[in-house]
N, C-alpha and C positions, 0 to 999 in steps of 0.2 A: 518537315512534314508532320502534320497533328496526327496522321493514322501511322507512322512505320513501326506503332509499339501495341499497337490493335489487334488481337486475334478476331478476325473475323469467319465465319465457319463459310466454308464451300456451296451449302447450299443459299445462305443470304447471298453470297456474290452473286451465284447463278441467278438469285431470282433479281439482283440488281441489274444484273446486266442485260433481262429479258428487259426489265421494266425502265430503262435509260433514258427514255422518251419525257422523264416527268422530271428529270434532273437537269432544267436547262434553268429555271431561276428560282428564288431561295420560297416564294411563297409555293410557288406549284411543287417544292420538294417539300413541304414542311407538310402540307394539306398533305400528300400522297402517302406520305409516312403514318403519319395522325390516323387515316383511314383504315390503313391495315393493321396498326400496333397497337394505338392509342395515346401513342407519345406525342407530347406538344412541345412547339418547338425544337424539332430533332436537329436540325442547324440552327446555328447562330448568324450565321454569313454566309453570302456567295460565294466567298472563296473555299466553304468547306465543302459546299456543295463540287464545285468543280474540283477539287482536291479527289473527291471518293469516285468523282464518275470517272476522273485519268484510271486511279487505282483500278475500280472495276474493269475498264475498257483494256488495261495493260497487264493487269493479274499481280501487282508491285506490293501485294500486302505484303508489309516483313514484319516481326516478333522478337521482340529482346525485354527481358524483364528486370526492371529500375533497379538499382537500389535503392530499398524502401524505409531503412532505420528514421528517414524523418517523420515519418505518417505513422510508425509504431506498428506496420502494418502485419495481422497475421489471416490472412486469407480464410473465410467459411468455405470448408468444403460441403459440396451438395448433400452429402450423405446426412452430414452432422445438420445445417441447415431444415433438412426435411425432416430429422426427430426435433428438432427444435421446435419449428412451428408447428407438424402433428401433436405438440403434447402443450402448446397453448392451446389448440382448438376444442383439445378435449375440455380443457374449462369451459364450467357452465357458463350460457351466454356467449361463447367464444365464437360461435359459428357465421355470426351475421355481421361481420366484421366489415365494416362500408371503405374506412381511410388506413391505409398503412402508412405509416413516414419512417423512415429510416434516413438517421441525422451522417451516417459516414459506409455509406451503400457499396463502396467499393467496387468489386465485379461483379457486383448484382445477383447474387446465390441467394438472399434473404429473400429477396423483392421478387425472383423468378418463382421460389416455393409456392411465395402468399398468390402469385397470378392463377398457378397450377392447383391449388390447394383451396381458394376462399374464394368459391362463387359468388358474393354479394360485392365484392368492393367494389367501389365508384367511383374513389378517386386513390391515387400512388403519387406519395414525392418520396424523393432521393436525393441527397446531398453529397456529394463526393470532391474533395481539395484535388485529385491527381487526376490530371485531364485525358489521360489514357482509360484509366479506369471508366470517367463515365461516357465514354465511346463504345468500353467494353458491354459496359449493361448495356448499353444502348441497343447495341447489336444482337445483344442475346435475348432480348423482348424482341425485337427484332421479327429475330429467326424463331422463336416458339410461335408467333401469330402466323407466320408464313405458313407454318406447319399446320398450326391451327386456327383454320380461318374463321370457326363459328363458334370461337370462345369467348366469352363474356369479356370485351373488351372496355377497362376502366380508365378515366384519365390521368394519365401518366407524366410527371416529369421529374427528369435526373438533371439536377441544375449542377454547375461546375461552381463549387462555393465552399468559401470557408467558413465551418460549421457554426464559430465561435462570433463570425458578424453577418449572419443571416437572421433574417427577423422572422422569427419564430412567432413573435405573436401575434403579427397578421394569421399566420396560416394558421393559430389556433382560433382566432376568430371565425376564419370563415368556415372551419371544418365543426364549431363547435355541436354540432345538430347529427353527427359522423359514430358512429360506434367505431374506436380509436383503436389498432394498434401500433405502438412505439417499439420499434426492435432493431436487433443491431448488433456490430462486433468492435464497437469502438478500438482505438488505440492503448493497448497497454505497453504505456509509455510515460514519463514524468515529467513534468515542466522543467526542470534540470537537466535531463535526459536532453527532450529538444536544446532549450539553449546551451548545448554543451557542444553541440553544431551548430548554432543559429540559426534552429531552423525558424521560419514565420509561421509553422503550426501551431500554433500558441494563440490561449484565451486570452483576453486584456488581463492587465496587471491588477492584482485587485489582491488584496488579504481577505479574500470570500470565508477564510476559515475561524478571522478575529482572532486570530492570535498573538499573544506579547511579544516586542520586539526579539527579548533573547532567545524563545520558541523558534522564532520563525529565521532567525540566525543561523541555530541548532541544525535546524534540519526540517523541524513543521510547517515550516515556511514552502515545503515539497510538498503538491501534489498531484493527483491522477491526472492525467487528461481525458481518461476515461468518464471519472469521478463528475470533472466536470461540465462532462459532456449529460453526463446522467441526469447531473442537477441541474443543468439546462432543461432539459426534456420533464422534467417535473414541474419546474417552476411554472412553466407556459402551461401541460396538459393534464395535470395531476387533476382536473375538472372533469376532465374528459371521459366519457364514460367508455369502458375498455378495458384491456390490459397492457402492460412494461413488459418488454423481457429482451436483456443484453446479455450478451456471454461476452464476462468481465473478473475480471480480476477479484480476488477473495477478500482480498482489503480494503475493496473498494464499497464490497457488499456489506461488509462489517462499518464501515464507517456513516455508511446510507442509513442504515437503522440506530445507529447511533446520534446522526445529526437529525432525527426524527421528529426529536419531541421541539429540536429549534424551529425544525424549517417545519412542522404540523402540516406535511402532505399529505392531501386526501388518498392516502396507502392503503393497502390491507392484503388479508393472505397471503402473504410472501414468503416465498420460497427461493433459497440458495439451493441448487443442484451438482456436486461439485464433479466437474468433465477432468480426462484423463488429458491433459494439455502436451503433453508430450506427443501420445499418441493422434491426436486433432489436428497439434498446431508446428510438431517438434520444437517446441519453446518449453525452457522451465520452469512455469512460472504455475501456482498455485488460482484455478482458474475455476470460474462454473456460470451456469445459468441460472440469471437472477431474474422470477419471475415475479411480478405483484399485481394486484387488482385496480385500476383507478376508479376515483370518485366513488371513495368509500370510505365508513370512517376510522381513522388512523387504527392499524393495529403496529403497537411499536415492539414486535417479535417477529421472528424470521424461522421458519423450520428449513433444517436442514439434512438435505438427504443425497444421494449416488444419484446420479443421473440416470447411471446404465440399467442396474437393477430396482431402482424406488426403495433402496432401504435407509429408515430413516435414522440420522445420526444424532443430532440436538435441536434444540429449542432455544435459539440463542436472543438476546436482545437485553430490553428491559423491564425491572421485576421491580413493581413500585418505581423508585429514584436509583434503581442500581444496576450498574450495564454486565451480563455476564450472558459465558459461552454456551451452559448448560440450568435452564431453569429447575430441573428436576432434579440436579446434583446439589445447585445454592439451594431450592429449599432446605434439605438436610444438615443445610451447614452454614447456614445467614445470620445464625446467632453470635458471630464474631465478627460482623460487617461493621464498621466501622471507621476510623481514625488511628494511625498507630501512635504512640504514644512515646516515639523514638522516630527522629526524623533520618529516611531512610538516604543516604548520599551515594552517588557514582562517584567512580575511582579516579585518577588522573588522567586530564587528557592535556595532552602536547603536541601534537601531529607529527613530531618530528623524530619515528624511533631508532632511528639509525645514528642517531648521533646521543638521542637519549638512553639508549638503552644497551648495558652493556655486562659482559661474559667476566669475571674475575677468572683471572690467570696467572700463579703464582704470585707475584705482586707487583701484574701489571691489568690493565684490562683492555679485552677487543669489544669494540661497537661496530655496526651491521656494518658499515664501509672498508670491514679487517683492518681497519686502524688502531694499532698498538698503542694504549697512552697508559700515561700515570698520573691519577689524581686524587688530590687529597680523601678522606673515608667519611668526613661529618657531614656531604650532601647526599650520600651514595644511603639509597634504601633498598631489602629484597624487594619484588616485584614479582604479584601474583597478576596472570589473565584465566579467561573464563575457563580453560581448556586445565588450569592447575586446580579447579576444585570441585574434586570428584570426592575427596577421603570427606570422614566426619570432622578430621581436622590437622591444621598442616604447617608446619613452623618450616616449608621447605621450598625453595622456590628456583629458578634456573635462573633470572636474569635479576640487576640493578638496574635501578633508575635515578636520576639524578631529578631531585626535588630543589629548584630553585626558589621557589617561595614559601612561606607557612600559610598564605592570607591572599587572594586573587587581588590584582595589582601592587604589590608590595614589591617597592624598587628592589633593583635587582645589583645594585650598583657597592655593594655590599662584599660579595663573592670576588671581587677584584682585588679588596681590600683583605681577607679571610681568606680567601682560599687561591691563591693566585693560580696555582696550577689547572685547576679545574675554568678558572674564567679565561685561560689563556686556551686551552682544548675549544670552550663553549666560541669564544673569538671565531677562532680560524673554521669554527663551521657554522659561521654565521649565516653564511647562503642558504643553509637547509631550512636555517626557521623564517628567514625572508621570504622562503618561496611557499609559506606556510596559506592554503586558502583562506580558510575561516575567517571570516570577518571579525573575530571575536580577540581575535589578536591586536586589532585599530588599536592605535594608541596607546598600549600598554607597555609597558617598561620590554627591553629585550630581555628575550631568553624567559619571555614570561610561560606560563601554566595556565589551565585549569581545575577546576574539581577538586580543590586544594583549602585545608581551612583548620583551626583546631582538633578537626574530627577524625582527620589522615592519617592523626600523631597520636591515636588513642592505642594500647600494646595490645587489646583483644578485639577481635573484630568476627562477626555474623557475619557470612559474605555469602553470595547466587551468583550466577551467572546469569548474562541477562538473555544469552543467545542459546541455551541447551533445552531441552524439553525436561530436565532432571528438575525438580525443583527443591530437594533436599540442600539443607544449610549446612555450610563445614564452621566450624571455628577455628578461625586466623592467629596462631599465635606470633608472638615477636621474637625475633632473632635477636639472643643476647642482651637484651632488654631494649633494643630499637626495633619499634614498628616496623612492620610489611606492609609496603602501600599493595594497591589493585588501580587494575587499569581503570577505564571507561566503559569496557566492558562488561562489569561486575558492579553489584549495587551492596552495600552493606551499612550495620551500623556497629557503633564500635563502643567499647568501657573499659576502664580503666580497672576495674574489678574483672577477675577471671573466673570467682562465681557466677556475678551477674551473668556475665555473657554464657556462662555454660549452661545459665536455669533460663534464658533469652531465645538458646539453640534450641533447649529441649520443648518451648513455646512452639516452635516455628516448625519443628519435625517431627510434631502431632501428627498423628491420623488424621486428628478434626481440621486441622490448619493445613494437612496435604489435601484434603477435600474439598474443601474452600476454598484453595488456589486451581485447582481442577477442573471448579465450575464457573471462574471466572475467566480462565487464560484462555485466549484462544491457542489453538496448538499450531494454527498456519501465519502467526504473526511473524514476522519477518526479524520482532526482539519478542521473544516472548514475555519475558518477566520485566518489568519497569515500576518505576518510584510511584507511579500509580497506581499499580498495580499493589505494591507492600504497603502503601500506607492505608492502604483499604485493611489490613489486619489491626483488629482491637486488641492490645494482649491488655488489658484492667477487662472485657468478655470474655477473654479465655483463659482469667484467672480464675473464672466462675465458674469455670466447666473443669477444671483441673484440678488438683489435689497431692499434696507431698508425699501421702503414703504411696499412693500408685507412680508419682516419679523419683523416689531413690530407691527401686527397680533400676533404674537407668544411672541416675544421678549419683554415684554411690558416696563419690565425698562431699557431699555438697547434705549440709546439716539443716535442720527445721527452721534456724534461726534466721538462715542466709534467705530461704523459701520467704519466710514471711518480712523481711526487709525489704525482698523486692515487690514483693504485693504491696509495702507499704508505701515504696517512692512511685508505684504506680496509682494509689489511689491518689496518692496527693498530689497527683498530676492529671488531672480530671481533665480541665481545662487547658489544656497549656501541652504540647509537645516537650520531651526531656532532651536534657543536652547535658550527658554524665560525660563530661571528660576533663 
């Protein structure tokens, strides 16, 4: 049955059932509905029609609600719907609003507001993948014309369609002459996510973001469905004279303005609104209303304010060629924008830490599966993760790791020969790195790594976390004169001099360089701090702004000579990133 997942209200039935007479073939039901709703083509087929008049005639509507995880679905409530579209109408211009489209309409809360709320429109489409739901709008247009029979009735239709191959650009054709609004609650949800079910929610295959193979291996290669649902909706109507506005995901809104200056959509005034999504949607996800102007010329900034109370938080976007969280705080502090002058590296990754990673115990050691082994000590390194670096600095760590390479693919065939013990443990759990996903493992020697290279092996190490809001730097020292690696987690750079790296720290745990990291991080990044994010610090700029007397204050062994050495391997590295190890 197409209707046993339909709610349909009491008083539509009733008035279907008065009105039964016009339910005997598909055009005299389609006209009858058209009349009183505005909706075209309300069936598809005679058999829906004789589907709803049994239902009607027998009272059989039943109600059960799907599981939704493929659709990413989180329902607009009417409440939240109604300030939504109330606070585009107050935009100027907003009020004469002729075409609404809505690309993933679902139970029709958006679409019912704009009917109840925007006297001028003349025409409604609706796109919904889950064939319950556009039955449910359907109904619910429905029952408001029934109610209200002398309402500005616009043409309406809720097609049953997948958003990702519907042609959008007929309908911007023919609406183009339409003062436009686009709005909506897309899916927050990840193209990983769906094929993680197989679900067929899913855009065409495309690398829309141009990103290098090993990016898009990593993990780049993920993105929104929301996102791209958005940049659908741009592409076709960004002409359109109107406004956008979806409540979507906060990284989706950061990335929109960021892909700005490529995709040069006729953008402007845009505002991120960030909604309490827990309380909305009971989801936890980092979420708001992204509102902007079409057909206007680009502005590549976004303000960002509370939804609830309009107070405003940042000015985020881009400032000249530089993308940051807060414009008012990088002014202050962009005289250190640049190129760092030390190439920043992430820690080891291996996926597999249960067999990598492992507890010394007397003179034996346990890995995640309490398996007791014994193996030799010249692969075994301490191991710092992000959660170990809070101190200013820390020679102290809870786990080992076992480092099977010094150089990413570098046979591995070695350790059998060398360390027999240790290749005989790695052997017998061989399954765990067999069942390792990443693709980044193809082909490469067993028991391989990553993130792994001369720089792992450096005794002092600058290290962040890449996931904490803290952005302060510890320094890493060595156990016994062997390095402490860091996960994947943790981004650092390393020297083999333990001044350098202490006048390196004191670069980095400036006021001026916490300021600077302030006004670029966003704070609801999912990693906050990353390699693009540190190589954006100049230190040969912030040797300009710094000074030896005001730092052995701090620095206290650390002599004029060693200060001005390292100024010197930074001037003469102008050009060229450093590789002290």
């Amino acid at each position: 049955m197409i209707f046993n997942t339909v709610n349909i209200e009491d008083s539509t039935l009733s008035f279907l059932e008065r009105n039964n007479r016009f339910f005997t073939d598909l055009e005299t039901a389609n006209r009858f509905i058209q009349e009183v709703s505005g909706i075209i083509n309300f069936f598809n087929d005679i058999e829906e029609v004789l589907e709803l008049k049994n239902i009607v005639e027998e009272k059989l509507t039943l109600v059960s609600e799907p599981y939704r995880r493929e659709y990413g679905d989180f329902q607009t409530n009417d409440e939240l719907a109604e300030k939504v579209v109330n606070y585009i109408l107050k935009k100027e211009d907003s009020s004469d609003i002729e075409f609404i489209l809505e690309p993933t309409c679902g139970k029709g809360s958006f679409i019912l507001t704009c009917i109840e709320n925007i006297p001028a429109i003349k025409k409604i489409t609706g796109i919904e993948i889950y064939l319950p739901y556009v039955w449910e709008t359907k109904f619910k247009i429905l029952n408001f014309f029934i109610s209200n029979q002398k309402h500005n009735k616009p043409e309406i239709e809720i097609i049953h369609a997948n958003v990702f191959y519907f042609d959008f650009r007929t309908v911007a054709q023919q609406t183009k002459e339409y003062k436009t609004l686009i709005i909506g609650n897309p899916p927050w949800v990840t193209n990983s996510e769906l094929g993680s079910i197989k679900s067929l929610n899913l855009p065409k295959k495309s690398n829309f973001k141009k990103h290098a193979g090993f990016d898009a291996m990593t993990g780049k290669g993920n993105f929104d469905i929301g996102e791209s649902i958005a940049l659908l909706m741009l592409n076709n109507f960004n002409n359109h004279n109107g406004y956008f506005g979806f409540l979507i995901k906060n990284s989706v809104v950061k990335n929109l303005i960021f892909d700005l200056k490529q995709n040069n959509y006729r953008i402007g005034d845009s505002e991120k609104l960030n909604i309490d999504s827990k309380k909305e949607f009971n989801a936890s996800v980092d979420a708001c209303l992204f509102v902007t102007k079409l057909n206007t010329e680009p502005h590549f900034t976004c303000q960002e304010l509370n939804f609830y109370t309009r107070q405003k938080l940042s000015v985020f976007g881009w400032h000249k060629n530089n993308f940051v969280y807060s414009v008012t705080e990088y002014l202050n502090a962009k005289d250190i924008e640049g190129r760092s002058q030390f190439e920043w590296r992430q820690g080891i990754k291996h996926d597999c830490s249960k067999v990598m990673e492992l507890e010394k115990m007397n003179d034996y050691y346990v890995n995640g599966l309490k398996q007791e082994v014994y193996l030799e000590n010249d692969l075994l390194y301490g191991l710092l993760k992000s959660s170990d670096l809070k101190a200013e600095q820390t020679d102290r760590y809870r786990k080992l790791v076992i480092v099977t390479q010094k150089k990413i693919g570098q046979d591995t065939g070695y350790i059998k020969q060398k360390y027999p013990l240790t290749y005989k443990y790695l052997l017998k759990n061989k399954e765990c790195f067999e069942k390792r996903k990443s693709s980044i493992y193809n082909g490469k020697p067993e028991f391989s790594i990553f993130g792994v290279g001369d720089y792992s092996f450096a005794l002092y190490k600058v290290a962040i976390s890449g996931l904490y809001k803290r952005t302060r730097f510890t320094l890493v020292l060595p156990d016994n004169d062997k390095a402490v690696m860091l996960d994947d987690t943790c981004y650092f750079i390393g020297f083999n001099n333990l001044n350098y790296a202490k006048i390196a720290q004191y670069f980095l745990n400036h006021e001026h360089t916490q300021q600077f990291l302030k006004s670029i991080i966003f704070p609801d990044s999912k990693r906050l701090i990353t390699k693009n994010v540190l190589m954006r610090i100049d230190f040969l700029k912030l040797s300009k702004i710094l000074d030896f007397n005001t730092a052995k204050k701090q620095l206290t062994d650390i002599n004029e000579e060693d200060w001005n050495r390292f100024l010197e391997l930074l001037d003469t590295k102008k050009e060229s990133q450093l590789a002290l190890f």
